[in-house]
ROZALO-613186 format. One record per residue: x, y, z of N, C-alpha, C in turn. Coordinates in steps of 0.2 Angstrom, whole numbers. Atoms other than C-alpha are relative to their C-alpha. Example, Ala and Ser with C-alpha at 12.3 -4.5 7.8 and 13.67 -1.06 7.14 Angstrom:
<nodes>
   nc1   nc2   nc3  cac1  cac2  cac3   cc1   cc2   cc3
     4    -6     0    62   -22    39     4     6     0
    -4    -6    -1    68    -5    36    -4     5     3
</nodes>
This chain:
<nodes>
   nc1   nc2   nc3  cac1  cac2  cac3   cc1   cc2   cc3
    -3    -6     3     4   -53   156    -6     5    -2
     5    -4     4    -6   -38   154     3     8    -4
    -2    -2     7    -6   -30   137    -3     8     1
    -1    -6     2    -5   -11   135    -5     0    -6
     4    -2     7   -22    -6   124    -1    -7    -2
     1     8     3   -26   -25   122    -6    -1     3
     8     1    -2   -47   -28   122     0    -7    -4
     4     7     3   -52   -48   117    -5     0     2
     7     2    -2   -68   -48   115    -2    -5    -2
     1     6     6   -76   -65   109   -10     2    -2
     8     1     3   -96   -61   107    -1    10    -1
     4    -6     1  -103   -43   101    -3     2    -6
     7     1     2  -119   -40    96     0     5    -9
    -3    -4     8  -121   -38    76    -4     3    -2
     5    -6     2  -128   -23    69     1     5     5
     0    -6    -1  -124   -13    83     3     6    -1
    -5    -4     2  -116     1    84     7     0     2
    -6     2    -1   -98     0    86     2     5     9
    -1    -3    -5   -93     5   105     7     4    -1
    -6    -6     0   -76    10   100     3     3    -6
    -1    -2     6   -78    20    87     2     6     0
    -3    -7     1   -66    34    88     7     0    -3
    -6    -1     6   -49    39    81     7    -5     7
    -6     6    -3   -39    28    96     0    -4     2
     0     9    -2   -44    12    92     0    -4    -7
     0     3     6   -44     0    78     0    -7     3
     4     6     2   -52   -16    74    -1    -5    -2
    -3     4     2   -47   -32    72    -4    -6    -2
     3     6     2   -58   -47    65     6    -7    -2
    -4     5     2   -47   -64    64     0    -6     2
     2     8    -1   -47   -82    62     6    -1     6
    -4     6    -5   -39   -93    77     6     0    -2
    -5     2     1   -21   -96    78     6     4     3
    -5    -5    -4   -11   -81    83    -1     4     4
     1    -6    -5   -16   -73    96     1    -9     6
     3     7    -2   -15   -94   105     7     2     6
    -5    -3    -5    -2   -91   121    -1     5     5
    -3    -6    -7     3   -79   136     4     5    -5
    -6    -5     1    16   -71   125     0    -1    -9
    -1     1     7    10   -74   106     2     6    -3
     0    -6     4    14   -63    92    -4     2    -2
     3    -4     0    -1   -55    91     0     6     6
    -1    -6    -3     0   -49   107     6     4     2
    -3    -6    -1    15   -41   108     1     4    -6
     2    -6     4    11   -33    92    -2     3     0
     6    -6    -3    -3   -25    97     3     6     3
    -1    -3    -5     5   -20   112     7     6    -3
    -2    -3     3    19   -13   100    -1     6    -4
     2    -3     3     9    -5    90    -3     6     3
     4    -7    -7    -1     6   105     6     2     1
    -5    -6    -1    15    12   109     2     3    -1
    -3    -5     7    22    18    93    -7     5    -2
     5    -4     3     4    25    88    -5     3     5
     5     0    -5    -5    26   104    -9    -1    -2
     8     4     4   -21    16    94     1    -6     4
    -1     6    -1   -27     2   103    -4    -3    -4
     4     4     4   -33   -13    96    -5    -5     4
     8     4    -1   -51   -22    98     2    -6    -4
     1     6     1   -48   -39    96    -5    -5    -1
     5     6    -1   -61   -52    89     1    -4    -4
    -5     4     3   -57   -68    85    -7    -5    -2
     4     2     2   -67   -80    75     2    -6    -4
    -1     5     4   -68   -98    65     1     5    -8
    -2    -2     7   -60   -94    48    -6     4    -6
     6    -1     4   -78   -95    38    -3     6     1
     4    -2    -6   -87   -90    55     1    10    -3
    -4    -6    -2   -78   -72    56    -2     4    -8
     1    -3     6   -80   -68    36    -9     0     0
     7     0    -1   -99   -72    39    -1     6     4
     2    -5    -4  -100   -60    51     1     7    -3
    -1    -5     4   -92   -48    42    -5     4    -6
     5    -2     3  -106   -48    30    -5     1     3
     5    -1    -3  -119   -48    41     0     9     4
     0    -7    -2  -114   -31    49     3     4    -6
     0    -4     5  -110   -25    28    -3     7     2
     8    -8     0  -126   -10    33     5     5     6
    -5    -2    -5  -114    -7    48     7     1     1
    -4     2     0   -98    -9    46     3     2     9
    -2    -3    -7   -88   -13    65     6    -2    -1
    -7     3     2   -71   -20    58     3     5    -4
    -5    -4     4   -56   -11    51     3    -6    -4
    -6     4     2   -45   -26    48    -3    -6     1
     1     6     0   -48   -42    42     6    -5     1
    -8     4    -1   -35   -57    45    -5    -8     0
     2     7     0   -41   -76    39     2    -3    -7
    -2     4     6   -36   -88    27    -4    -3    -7
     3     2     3   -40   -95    11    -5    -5     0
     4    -3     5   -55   -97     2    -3     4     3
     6    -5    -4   -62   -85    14     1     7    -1
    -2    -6     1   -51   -71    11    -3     3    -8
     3    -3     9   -55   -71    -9    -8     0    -3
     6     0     2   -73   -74    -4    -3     8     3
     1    -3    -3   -74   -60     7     4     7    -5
    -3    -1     5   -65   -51    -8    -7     3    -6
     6    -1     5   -79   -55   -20    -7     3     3
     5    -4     0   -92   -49   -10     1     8     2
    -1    -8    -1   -84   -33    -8     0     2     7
     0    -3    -8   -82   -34    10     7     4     1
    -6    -1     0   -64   -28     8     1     6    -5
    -2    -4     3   -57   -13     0     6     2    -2
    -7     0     3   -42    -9   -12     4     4     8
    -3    -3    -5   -27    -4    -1     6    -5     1
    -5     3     1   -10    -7    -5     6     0     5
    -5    -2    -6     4    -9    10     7     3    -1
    -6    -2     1    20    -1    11     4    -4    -4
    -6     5     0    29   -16    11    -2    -5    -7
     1     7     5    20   -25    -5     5    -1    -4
    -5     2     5    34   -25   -14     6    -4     1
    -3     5    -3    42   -36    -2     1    -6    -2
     4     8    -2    30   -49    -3    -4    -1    -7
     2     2     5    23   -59   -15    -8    -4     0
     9     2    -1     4   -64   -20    -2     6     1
     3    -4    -2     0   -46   -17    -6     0    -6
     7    -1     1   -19   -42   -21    -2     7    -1
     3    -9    -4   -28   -25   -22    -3     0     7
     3    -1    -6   -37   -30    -7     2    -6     6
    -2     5    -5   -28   -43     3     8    -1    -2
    -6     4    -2   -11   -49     7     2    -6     3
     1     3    -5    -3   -62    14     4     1     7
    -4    -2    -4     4   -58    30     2    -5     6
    -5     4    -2    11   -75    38    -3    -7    -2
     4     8     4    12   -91    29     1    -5     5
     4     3    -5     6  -106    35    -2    -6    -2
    -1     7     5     2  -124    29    -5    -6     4
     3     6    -4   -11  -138    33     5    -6     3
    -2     4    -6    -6  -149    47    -6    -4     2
     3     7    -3   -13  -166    54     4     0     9
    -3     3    -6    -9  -170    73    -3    -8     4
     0     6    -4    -8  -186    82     2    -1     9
    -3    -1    -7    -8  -190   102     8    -7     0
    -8     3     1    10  -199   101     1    -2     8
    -1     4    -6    10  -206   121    -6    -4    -1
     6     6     1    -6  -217   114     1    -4    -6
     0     0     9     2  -219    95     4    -2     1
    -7    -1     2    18  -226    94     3     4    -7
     0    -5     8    19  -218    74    -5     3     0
     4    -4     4    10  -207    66    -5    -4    -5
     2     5     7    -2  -214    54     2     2    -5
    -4    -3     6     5  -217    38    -4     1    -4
     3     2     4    -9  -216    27    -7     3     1
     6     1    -1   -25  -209    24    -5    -7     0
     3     6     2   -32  -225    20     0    -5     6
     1     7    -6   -26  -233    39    -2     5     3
     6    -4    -4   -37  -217    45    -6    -3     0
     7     5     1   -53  -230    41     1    -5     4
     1     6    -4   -46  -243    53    -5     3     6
     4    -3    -5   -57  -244    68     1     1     5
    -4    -1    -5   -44  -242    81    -2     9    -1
     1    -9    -2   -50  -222    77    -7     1     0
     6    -3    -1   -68  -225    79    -1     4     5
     2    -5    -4   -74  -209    87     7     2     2
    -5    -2    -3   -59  -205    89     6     6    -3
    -2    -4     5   -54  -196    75    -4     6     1
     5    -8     1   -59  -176    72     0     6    -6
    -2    -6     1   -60  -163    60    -5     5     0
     3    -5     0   -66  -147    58    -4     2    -5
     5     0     5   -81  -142    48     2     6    -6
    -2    -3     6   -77  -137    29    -8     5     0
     4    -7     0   -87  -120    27    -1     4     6
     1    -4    -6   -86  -115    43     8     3     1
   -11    -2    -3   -64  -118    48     1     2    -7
    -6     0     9   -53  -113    34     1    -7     2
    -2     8    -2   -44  -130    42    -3    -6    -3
     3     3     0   -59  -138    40    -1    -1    -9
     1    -3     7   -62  -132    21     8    -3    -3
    -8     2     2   -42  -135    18    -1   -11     0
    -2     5    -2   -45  -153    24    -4    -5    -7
     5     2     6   -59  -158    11     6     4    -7
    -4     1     8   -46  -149    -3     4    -4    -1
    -5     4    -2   -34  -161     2    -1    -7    -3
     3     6     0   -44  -174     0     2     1   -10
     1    -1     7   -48  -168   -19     7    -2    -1
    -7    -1     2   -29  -165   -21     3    -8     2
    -4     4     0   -23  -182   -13    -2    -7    -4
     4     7     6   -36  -194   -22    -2     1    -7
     1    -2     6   -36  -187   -36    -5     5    -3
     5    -3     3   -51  -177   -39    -5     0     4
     7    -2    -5   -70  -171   -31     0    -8     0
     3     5     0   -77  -188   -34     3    -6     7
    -4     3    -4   -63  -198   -26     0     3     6
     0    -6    -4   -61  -185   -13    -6    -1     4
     7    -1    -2   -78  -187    -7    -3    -5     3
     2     6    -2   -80  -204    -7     5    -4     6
    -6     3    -9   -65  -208     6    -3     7     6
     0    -3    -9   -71  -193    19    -7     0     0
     8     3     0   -90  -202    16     2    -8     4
    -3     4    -4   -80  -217    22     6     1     8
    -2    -4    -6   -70  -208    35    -6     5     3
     6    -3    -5   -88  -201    43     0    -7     5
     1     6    -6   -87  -218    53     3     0     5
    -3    -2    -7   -75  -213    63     1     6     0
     1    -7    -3   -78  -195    64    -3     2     6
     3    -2    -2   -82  -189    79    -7     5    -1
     7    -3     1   -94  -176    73     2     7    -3
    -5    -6     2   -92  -156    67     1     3     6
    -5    -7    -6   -83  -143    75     2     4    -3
     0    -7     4   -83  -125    70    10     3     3
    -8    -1    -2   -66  -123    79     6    -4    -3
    -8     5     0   -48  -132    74     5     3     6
    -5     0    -4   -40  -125    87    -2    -3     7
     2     4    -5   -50  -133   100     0    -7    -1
    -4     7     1   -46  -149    95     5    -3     3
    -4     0    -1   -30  -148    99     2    -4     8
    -1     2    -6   -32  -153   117    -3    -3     2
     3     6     1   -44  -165   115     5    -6    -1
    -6     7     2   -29  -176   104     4     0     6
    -3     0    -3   -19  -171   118    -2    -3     9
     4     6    -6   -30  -180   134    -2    -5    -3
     0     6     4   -32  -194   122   -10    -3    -2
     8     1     3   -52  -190   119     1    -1    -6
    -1     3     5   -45  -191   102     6    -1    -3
    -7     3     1   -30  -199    93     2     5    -4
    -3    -4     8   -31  -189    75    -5     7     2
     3    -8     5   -36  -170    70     0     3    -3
    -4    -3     6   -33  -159    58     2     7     5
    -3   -10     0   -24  -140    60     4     4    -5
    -6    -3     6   -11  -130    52     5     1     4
    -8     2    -2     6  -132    55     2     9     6
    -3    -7    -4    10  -112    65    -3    -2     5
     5     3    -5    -5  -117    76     1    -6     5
    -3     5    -2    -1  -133    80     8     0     2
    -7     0    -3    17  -130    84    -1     6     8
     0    -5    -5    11  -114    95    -1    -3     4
     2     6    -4     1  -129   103     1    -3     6
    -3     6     0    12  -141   106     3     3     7
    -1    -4    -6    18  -129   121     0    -2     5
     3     0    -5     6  -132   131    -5    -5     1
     1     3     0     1  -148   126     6    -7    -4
    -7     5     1    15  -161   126     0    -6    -4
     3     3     3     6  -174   120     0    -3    -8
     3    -1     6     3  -170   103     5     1    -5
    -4    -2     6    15  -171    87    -2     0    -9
     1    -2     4    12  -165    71     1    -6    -8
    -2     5     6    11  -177    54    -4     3    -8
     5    -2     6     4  -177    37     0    -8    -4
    -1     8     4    -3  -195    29     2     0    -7
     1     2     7     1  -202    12    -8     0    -3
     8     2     3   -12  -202     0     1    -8    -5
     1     5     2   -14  -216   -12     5    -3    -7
    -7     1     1     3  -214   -21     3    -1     4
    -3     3    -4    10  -216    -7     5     6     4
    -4    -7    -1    17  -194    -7    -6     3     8
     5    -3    -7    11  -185     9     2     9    -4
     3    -5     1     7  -167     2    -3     4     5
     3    -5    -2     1  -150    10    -2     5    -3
     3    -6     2   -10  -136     7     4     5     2
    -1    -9    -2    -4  -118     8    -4     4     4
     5    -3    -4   -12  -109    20    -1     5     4
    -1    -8    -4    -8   -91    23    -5     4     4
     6    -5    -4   -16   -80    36     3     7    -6
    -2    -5     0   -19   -66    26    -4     7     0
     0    -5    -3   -23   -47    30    -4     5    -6
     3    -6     4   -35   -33    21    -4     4     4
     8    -8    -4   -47   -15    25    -4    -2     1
     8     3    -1   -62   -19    30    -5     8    -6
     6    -4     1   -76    -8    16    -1     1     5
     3    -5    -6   -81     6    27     3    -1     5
    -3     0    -6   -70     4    40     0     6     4
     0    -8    -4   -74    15    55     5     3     0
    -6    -5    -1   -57    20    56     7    -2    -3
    -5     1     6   -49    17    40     6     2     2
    -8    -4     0   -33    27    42     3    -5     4
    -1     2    -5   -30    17    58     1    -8    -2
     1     6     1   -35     0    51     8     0    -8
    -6    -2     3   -20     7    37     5    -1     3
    -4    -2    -3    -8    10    49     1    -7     5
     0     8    -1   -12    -8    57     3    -4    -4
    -4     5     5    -6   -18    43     6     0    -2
    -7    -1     1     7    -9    38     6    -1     3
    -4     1    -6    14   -11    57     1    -9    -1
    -2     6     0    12   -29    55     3    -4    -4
    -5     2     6    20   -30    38     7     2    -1
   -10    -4    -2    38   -20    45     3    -8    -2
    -7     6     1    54   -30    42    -1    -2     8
    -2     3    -8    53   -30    63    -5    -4     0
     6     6    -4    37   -39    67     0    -2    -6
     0     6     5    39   -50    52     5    -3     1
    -4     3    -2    56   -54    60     0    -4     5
     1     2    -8    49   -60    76    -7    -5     0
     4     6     2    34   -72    69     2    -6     3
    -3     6    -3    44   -87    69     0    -3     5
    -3     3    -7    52   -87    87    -6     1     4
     8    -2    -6    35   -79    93    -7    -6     1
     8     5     3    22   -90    85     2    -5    -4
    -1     3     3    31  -100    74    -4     0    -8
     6    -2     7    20   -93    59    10     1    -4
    -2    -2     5    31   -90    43     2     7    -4
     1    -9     1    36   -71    37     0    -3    -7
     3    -1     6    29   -66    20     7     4    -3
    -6    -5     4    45   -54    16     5    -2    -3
    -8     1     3    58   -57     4     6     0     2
    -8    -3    -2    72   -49    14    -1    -2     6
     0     2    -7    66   -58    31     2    -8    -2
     1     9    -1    74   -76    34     1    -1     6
    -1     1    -7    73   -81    51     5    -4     3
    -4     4     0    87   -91    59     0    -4     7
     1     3    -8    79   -96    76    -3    -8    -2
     3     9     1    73  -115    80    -6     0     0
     7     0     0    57  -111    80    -1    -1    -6
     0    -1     6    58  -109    62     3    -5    -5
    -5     4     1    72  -122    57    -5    -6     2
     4     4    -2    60  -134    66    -7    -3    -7
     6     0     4    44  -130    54     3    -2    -7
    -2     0     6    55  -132    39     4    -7    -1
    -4     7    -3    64  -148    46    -6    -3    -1
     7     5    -1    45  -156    48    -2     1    -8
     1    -2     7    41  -150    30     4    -6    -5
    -6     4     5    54  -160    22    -2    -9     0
     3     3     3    49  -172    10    -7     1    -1
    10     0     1    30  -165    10     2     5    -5
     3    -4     5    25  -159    -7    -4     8     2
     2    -6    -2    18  -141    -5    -4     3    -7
     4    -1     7     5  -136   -17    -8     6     4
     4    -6    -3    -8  -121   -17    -4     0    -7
     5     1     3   -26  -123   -26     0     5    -7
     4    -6     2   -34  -108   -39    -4     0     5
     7    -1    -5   -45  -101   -24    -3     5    -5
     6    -4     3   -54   -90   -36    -5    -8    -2
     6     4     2   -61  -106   -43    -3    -6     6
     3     2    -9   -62  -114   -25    -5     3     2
    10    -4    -2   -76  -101   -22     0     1    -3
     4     0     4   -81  -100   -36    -7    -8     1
     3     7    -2   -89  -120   -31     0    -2     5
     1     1    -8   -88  -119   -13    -5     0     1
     7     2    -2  -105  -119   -11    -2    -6    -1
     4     2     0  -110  -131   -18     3    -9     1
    -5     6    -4   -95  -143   -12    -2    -2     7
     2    -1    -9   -99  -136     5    -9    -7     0
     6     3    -1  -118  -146     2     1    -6    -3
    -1     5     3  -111  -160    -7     5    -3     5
    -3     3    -6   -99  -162     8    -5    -2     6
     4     1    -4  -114  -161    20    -4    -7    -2
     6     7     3  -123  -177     7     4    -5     4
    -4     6    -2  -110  -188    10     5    -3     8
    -4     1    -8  -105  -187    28    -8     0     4
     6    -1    -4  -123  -185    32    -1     4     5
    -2    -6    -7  -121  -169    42    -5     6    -5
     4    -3     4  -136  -161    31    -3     3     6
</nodes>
């Protein structure tokens, strides 16, 4: 399908100049997950958006971490209007002031607004399993350590994925604390494959049987699951015996300096209508942020169905970055990935 005013770029060069730096284009930075299909709801927002505004959008897509690093690195330059990545990236990318106040139409919809960021579709860690090589899901982190998953097991690297950052808070949150936390995904290095700056690449791995387990996020993993039949969605217990998930909202802010602020305005806004936050669900299976949107398609009934019974809990991410640093190199001690 080809998209009206739709440019994916995935590499350009940092510090350049921006090549479409005029008034009918705007500028998208954003972590993996919604743009994943032929017909996701990225792209026909976009495409919606060019219509109504005749603005295209430059798409560049990046690991959650990855994408906010870059972000800083072209601070002297800015070539981004619009951010879109998840927590702790968004409230890092926040404190370094790569973000700029800017309140949307719709914040009074939506809840958790910020001066410089919103959420704009919620979104939840997720575990998948290949399920034609698994009869069950595992139940447990604790039978994640047998050896029936050596190298067989995967996730994505905390400080680089959000997913992968999400996966290590999970831990704190399921074993009770850093310490505990630490020491089970230093005993789960045995059967880790290794890092991976992607989570969404994964996905197709579990699904040819190179690996059993991985991690993701629930919108992602169902957008997936599409196109890879293989693969069903779980969450293990932890050492109560409760299966738990993190919150994991993709969400949306100005990029400081944005070549063409108005536009990167006028972006957000679009994506935050009652229309395109009505069509998430059946489009992508992502979750809407708006008070007055409930969805009633099976896309959505499904996501909430799999949900049930899993606890649902959301960190302080100011104090999440505040210690991500030094989490991040204390994760690298104990997995030996220094």
């Amino acid at each position: 399908m080809k998209l009206t005013g739709l440019f994916v770029m995935s590499a350009i060069a940092l510090g350049s100049a921006p090549v479409w730096a005029d008034s009918t284009v705007v500028t998208l930075y954003s972590a993996d997950g919604l743009h994943d299909g032929d017909h996701s709801w990225y792209q026909m927002q976009f495409e919606a958006f060019t219509q109504a505004t005749g603005i295209k959008v430059q798409y560049v897509e990046g690991g959650s971490g990855a994408i906010v690093e870059r972000l800083s690195k072209e601070r002297s330059n800015p070539q981004a209007d619009v951010l879109v990545t998840i927590p702790p990236f968004i409230q890092r990318a926040a404190t370094e002031k790569l973000l700029q106040d800017f309140t949307p139409a719709a914040a009074a919809q939506i809840a958790d607004v910020q001066p410089q960021f919103v959420p704009m579709v919620n979104n939840y860690l997720s575990f998948i399993y290949n399920a034609k090589l698994l009869p069950q899901a595992p139940a447990s982190y604790q039978q994640l350590l047998d050896a029936q998953f050596r190298n067989k097991l995967q996730y994505s690297t905390p400080g680089q994925a959000g997913d992968g950052t999400a996966v290590m808070l999970q831990a704190f949150h399921s074993f009770g604390g850093k310490d505990a936390g630490f020491d089970y995904l230093g005993k789960l290095q045995s059967n880790n494959v290794g890092p991976s700056a992607s989570t969404g690449k994964l996905t197709a791995l579990v699904n040819k049987g190179e690996l059993l387990v991985a991690n993701g996020d629930l919108q992602m993993n169902l957008a997936q699951m599409q196109r890879n039949p293989n693969v069903n969605v779980f969450w293990p217990a932890g050492p109560d015996g409760k299966r738990s998930t993190l919150k994991l909202p993709y969400y949306i802010g100005l990029v400081q300096g944005a070549p063409q602020s108005d536009n990167g305005k006028k972006l957000i806004n679009f994506l935050l209508t009652k229309e395109a936050q009505s069509t998430v669900s059946a489009i992508s299976y992502g979750m809407p942020v708006r008070k007055d949107v409930t969805p009633k398609d099976d896309n959505f009934k499904l996501s909430q169905q799999l949900l049930q019974g899993v606890d649902i809990w959301a960190p302080d991410w100011n104090q999440v970055v505040g210690s991500l640093s030094a989490d991040i190199t204390r994760w690298h001690k104990v997995t030996d990935n220094e």
